[in-house]
C-alpha positions as CSV (number, residue, x, y, z in Angstrom):
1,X,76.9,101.7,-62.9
2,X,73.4,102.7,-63.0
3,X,70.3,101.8,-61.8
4,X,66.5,101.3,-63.2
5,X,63.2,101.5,-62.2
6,X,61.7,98.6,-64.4
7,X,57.6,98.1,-64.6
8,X,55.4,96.4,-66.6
9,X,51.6,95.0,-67.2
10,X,50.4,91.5,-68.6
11,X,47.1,90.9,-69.4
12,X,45.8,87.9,-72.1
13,X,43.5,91.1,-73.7
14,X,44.6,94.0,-75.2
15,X,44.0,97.6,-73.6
16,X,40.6,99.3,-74.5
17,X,40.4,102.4,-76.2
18,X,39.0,104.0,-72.5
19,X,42.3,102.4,-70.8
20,X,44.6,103.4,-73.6
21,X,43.1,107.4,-72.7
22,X,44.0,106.8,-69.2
23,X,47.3,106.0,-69.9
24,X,48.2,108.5,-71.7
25,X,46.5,111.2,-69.5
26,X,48.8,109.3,-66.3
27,X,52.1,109.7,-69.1
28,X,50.9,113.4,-70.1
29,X,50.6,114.1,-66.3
30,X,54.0,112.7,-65.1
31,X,55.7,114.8,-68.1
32,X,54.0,118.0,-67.0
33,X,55.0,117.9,-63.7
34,X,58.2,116.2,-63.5
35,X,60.6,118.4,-61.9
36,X,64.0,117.9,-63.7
37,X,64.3,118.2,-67.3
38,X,67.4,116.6,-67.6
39,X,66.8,113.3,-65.7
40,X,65.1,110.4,-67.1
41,X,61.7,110.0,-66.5
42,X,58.5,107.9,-66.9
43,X,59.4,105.8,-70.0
44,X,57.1,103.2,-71.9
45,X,58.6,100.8,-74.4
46,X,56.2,100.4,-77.5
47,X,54.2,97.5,-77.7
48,X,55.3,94.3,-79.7
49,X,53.4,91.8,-81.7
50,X,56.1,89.4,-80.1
51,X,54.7,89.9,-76.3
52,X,50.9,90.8,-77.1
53,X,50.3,89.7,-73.2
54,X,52.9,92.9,-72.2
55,X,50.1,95.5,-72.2
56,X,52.9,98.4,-70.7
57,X,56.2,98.5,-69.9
58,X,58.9,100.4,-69.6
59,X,61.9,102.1,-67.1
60,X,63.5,105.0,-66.0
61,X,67.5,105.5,-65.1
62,X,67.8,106.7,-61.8
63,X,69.4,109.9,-61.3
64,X,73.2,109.9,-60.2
65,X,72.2,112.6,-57.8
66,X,71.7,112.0,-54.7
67,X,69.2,114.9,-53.8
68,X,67.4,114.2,-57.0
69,X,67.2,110.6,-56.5
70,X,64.2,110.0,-53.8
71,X,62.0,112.7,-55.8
72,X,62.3,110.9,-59.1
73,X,61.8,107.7,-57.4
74,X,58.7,108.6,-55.9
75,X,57.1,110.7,-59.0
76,X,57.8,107.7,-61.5
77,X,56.4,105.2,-58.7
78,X,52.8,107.6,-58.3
79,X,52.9,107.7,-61.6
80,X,53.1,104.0,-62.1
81,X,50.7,103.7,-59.1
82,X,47.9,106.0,-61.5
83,X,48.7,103.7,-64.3
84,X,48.2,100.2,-62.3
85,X,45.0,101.8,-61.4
86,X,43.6,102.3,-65.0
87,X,44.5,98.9,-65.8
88,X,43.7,97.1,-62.7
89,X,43.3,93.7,-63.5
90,X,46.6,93.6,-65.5
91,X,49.5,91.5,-63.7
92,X,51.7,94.3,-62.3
93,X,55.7,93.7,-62.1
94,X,57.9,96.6,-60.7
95,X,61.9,96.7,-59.2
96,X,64.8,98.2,-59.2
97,X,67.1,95.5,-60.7
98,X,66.5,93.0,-58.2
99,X,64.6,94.7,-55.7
100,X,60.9,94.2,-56.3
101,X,58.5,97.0,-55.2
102,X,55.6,95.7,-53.0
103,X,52.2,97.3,-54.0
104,X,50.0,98.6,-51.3
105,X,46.4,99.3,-51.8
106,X,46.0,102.4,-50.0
107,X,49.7,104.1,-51.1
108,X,50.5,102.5,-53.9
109,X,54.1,101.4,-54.8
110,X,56.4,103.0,-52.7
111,X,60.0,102.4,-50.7
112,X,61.0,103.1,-47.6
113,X,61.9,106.8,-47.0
114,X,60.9,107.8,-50.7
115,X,58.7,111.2,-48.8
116,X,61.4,111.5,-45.9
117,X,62.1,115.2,-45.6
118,X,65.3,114.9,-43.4
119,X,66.7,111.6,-46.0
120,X,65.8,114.0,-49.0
121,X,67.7,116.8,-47.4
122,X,70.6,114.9,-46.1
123,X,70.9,113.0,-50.0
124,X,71.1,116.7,-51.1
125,X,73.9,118.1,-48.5
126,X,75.7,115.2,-49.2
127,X,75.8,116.2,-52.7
128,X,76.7,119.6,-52.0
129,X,80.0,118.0,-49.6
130,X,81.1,115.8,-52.3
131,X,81.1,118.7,-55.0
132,X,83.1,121.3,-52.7
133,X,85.6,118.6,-52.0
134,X,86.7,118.4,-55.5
């Protein structure tokens, strides 16, 4: 069973050309320097004429990986931080499933432990244990 990083924007007005730029600059950035190919990453769903209010949306998968997980999580969430900044007065929804992701003004969206060293380490040893035990 997997789980997804979910996010999304609605706003009665449609992005502006300037905010449109920004976006994609935040998108271009995350896919530069996202550091596993082979994982999903920052994803946005195209826009519908059936939801003109859903300026942005989109999810990622979250990696199977333990060691990989907490780095994915916390490049998609600065990179959904970056784009909650260029559209700022946009109604901002993001969770995993049924977790919702508090935003915080100063870091941004973030969970617990998502820049722990020792977690990140110990996700990635425990990786290592399960895949000499096979």
């Amino acid at each position: 069973m997997s789980v997804s990083l979910y996010y999304s924007a609605h706003r009665a007005t449609p992005p502006t050309e300037a905010e449109s730029s920004a976006v994609e600059r935040v998108v271009a950035a995350h896919m530069a320097s996202f550091p596993y190919e082979d994982e999903e990453s920052l994803y946005l769903y195209d826009r519908t004429a059936a939801e003109p209010e859903k300026i942005v949306a989109g999810s990622t998968k979250m990696p199977f990986d333990p060691g990989r997980l907490m780095p994915v999580i916390a490049h998609v969430l600065d990179s959904v931080s970056e784009l909650r900044r260029a559209l700022p007065d946009a109604r901002w929804r993001v969770h995993m499933d049924d977790l919702d992701v508090e935003w915080d003004e100063e870091e941004g969206y973030a969970l617990p432990g998502m820049r722990d060293a020792d977690l990140i380490a110990e996700l990635s040893a425990a990786r290592g244990e399960d895949e000499a035990a096979r």
